[in-house]
DOMAR-876751 format. One record per residue (C-alpha): x, y, z. Coordinates in pm, whole numbers, padded with zeros to 5 digits, always signed. Layout:
XYZ;...
//
This chain:
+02659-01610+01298;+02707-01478+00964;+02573-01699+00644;+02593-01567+00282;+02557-01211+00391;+02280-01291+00656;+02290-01272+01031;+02149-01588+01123;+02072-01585+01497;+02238-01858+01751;+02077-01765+02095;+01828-02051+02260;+01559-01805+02223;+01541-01798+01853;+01626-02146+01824;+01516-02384+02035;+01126-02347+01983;+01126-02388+01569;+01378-02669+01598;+01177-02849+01910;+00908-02868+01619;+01124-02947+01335;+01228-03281+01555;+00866-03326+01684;+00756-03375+01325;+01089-03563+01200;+01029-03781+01508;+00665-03863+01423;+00744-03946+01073;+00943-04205+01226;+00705-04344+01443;+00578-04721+01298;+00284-04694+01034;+00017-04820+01249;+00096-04559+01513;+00087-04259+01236;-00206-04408+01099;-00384-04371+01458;-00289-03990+01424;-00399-03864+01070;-00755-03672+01072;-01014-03995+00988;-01349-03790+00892;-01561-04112+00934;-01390-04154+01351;-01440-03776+01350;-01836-03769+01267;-01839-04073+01504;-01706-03853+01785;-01403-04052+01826;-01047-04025+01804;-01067-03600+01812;-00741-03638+01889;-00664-03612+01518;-00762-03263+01478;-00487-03171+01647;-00251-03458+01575;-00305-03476+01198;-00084-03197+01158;+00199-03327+01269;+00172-03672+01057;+00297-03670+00700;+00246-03900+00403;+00610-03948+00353;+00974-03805+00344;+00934-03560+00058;+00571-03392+00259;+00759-03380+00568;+01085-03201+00374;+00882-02967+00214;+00649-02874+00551;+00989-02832+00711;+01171-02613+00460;+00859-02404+00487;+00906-02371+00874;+01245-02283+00810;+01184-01993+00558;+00884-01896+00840;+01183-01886+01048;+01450-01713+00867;+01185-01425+00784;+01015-01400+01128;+01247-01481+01352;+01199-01252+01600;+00787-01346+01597;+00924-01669+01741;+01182-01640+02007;+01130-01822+02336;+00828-02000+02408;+00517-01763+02448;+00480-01668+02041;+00435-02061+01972;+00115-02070+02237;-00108-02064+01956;+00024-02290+01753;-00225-02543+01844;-00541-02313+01741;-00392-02238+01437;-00343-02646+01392;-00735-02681+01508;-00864-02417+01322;-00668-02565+01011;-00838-02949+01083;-01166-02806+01196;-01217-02607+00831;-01072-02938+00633;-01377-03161+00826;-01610-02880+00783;-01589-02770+00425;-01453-03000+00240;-01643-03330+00293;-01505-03559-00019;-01171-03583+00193;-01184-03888+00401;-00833-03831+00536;-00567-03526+00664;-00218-03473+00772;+00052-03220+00720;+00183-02919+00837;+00151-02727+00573;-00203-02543+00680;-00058-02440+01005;+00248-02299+00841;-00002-02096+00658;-00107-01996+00969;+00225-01908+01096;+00310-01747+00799;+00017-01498+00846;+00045-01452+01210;+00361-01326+01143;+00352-01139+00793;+00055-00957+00964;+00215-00858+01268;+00446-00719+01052;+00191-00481+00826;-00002-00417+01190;+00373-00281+01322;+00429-00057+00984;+00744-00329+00881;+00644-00392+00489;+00894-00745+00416;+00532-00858+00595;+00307-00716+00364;+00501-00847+00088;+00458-01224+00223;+00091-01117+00342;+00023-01042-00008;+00205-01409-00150;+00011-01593+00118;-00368-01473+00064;-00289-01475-00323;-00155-01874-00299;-00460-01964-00137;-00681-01764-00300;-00557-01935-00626;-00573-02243-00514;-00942-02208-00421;-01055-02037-00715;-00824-02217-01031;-00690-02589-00927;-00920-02868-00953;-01070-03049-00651;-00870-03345-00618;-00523-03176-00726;-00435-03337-00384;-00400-02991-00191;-00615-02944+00113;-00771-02600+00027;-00978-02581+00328;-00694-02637+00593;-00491-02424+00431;-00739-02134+00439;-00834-02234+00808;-00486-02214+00878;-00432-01883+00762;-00718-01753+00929;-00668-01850+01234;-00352-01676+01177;-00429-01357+01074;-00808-01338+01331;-00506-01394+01630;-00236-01141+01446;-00567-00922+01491;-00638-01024+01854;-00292-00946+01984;-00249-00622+01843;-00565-00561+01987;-00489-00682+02314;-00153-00509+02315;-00295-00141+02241;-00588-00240+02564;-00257-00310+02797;-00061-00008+02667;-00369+00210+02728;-00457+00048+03067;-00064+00105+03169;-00070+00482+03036;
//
């Protein structure tokens, strides 16, 4: 399908996994209140040992319709520029350490936050996964976005303030996680090709 110049791909493959998550967060953001509530990261349950669930469920909770647009125009410019990172099911397998990783370094290193949802730190992650597995395979749109990504959160660690509302430590969990498993595929990748040759 062609859209303002662009060859947007239709096949399952390239479609189906991004929007399965696109409806899994638009459907949790309609769950009721008390429900959501349950899922966002509590530290207090956390350092209790209960309710771990929400270092994993957190990020797919938002604090309301304009988070949740935002988180999922981001997936779908992660999309549009990495499609082919994504297609079928296998790429999105580590999703869910990138969404630990980004929950684990928000309880860990920044202890004034009592509470954590959004998406946003794993599409950090995503967005380095696949901007580095771009560099790693010598195709430069990903170290243009590599570049964006470790400068944005690099600012935001160094220059805003501490309670400009932005969860610096997911974010830079997020990305990584992302890049340390861009890193362990390519590593894995050159082992299989040189166990196969």
């Amino acid at each position: 399908m062609q859209l303002f110049g662009l060859t947007i791909p239709t096949d399952r493959e390239a479609l189906l996994p991004t929007l399965s998550v696109a409806v899994l967060l638009s459907l949790v953001m309609l769950l009721p209140e008390q429900w959501r509530d349950a899922l966002i990261m509590q530290r207090s349950a956390i350092s209790d040992g209960e309710h771990l669930w929400q270092l994993l469920s957190s990020n797919l909770v938002h604090w309301n319709g304009a988070h949740l647009g935002l988180n999922l125009l981001g997936l779908l410019v992660c999309w549009s520029l990495f499609v082919d990172h994504q297609k079928g099911w296998r790429p999105w397998l580590w999703l869910p350490v990138i969404m630990l990783s980004a929950t684990s370094a928000q309880f860990l290193f920044d202890p004034t936050v009592e509470y954590y949802a959004g998406f946003s730190a794993t599409l950090y992650g995503m967005f380095g996964y696949c901007a580095l597995h771009d560099v790693l395979h010598k195709r430069w749109l990903g170290a243009l976005v590599l570049v964006g990504v470790l400068g944005k959160v690099g600012y935001d660690l160094l220059y805003l303030p501490a309670d400009s509302g932005i969860a610096f430590a997911a974010h830079a969990g997020g990305l990584a996680a992302g890049l340390l498993l861009a890193f362990l595929c390519k590593i894995l990748t050159l082992n299989h090709s040189q166990s196969v040759t």
